[in-house]
C-alpha positions as CSV (number, residue, x, y, z in Angstrom):
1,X,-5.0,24.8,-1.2
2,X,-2.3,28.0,-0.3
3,X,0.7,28.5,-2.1
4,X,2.9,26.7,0.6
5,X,0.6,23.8,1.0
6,X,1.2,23.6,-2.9
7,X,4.5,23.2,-2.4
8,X,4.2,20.7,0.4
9,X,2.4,18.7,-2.1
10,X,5.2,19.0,-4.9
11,X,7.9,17.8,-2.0
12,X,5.5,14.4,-1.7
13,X,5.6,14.2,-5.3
14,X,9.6,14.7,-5.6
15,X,9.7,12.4,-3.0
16,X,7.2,9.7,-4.6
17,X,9.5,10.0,-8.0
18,X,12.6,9.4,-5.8
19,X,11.6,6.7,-4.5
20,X,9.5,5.5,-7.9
21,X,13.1,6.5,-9.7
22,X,13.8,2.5,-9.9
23,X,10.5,1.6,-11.5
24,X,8.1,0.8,-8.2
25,X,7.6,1.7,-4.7
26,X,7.0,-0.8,-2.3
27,X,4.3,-0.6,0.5
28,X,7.3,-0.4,3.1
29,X,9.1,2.6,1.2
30,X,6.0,4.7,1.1
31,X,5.8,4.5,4.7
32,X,9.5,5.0,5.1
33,X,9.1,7.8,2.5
34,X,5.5,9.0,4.7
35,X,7.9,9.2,7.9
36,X,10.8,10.9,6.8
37,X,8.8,13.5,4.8
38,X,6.3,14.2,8.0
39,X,9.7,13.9,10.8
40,X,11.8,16.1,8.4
41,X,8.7,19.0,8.3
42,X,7.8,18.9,12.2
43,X,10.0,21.9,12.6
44,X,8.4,23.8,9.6
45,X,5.4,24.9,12.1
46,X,3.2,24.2,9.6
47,X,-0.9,25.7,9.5
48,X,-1.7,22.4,7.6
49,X,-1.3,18.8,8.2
50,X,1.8,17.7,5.6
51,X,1.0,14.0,6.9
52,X,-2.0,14.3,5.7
53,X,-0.4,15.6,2.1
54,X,2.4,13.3,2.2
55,X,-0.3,10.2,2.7
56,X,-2.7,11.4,-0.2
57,X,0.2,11.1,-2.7
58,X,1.9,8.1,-1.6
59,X,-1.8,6.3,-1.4
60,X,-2.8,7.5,-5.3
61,X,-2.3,5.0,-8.2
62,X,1.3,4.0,-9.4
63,X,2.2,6.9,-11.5
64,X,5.3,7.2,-14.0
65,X,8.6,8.6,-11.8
66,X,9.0,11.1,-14.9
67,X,5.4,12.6,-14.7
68,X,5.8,12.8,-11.1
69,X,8.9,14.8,-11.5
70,X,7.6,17.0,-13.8
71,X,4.6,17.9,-12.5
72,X,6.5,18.7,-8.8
73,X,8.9,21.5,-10.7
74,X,6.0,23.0,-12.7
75,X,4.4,23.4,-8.9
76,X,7.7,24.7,-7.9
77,X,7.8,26.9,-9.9
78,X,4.2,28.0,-10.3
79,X,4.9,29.1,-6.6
80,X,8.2,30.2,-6.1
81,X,7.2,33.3,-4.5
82,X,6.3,31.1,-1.6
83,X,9.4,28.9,-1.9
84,X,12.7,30.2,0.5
85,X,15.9,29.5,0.6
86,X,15.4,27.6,4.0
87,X,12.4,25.4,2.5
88,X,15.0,25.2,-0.2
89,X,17.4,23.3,1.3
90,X,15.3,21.5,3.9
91,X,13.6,20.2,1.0
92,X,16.9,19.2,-0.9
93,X,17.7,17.3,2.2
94,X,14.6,15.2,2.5
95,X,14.8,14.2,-0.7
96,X,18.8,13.2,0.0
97,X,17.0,10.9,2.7
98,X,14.4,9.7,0.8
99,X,17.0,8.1,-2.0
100,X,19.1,6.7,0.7
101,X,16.6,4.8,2.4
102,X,15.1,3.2,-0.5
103,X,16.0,-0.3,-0.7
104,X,17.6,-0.6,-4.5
105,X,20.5,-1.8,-5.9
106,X,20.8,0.9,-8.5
107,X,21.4,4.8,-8.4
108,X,18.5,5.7,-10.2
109,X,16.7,7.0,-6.9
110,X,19.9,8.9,-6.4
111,X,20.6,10.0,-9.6
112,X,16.5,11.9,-9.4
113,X,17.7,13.0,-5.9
114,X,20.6,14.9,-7.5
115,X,18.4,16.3,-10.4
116,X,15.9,18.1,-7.8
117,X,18.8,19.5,-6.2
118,X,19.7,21.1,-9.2
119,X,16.2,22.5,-10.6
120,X,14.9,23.2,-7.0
121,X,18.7,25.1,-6.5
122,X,17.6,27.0,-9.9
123,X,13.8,27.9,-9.1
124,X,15.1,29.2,-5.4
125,X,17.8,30.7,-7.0
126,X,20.6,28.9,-4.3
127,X,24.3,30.0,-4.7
C-alpha cells in the first residue's frame, strides 16, 4: 500500500469509529457508511479502488470505536506528507455525513465526528 491509499484506509477507519461511536454498527450503517465513503471519493480520481478499502474495514471483526480512532490518527499522521488541505477537508466532510446518517439517539457519533475535525485540522495544519 502507498501513502495515499494509507490514508484512504485511515478515512474507513474514522468513519467505522463514527459510526461505532454509539457502541455497534449495524449491517445497514456499514453499507450506508460503504456508500457515502465510496460517492464522497469518486471525484478524488483515485489509482486504487477506495470501495474496495472502505469494504475491507467495514467487513473486519467489531472492533473498539476508541482503537479505531486511534489507530486512523497515528496513520494520519504517519503520512501527512501525503495528506492536503483539500483531502483535508473532503475528509472532514465525510465524516460530518457519516455521523448524520447513523441512526442513534445519542451524539456520541457526532461528538467523534467533531473530534476528527480537530486532530485531522491539527495534522493538516487547517487555519
Amino acid at each position: 500500500m502507498v501513502g495515499k491509499q494509507h490514508l484512504y484506509y485511515a478515512l474507513g477507519e474514522v468513519s467505522y469509529a463514527v459510526a461505532k461511536a454509539d457502541g455497534y454498527v449495524q449491517q445497514e450503517e456499514r453499507k450506508k457508511i460503504h456508500d457515502i465513503v465510496v460517492e464522497e471519493t469518486n471525484s478524488h480520481h483515485l489509482d486504487f479502488d477506495v470501495a474496495e478499502i472502505i469494504f475491507h474495514v467495514l467487513k473486519k471483526d467489531e472492533m473498539d470505536a476508541e482503537i479505531s480512532y486511534r489507530w486512523a490518527m497515528k496513520e494520519f499522521e504517519k503520512y501527512k506528507t501525503y495528506l492536503n488541505k483539500d483531502m483535508a477537508i473532503d475528509f472532514i466532510a465525510i465524516t460530518q455525513k457519516v455521523a448524520n446518517a447513523v441512526n442513534s439517539k445519542t451524539t456520541e457519533e457526532k461528538k467523534m465526528a467533531e473530534r476528527f475535525r480537530q486532530d485531522i485540522s491539527r495534522i493538516a495544519d487547517l487555519k
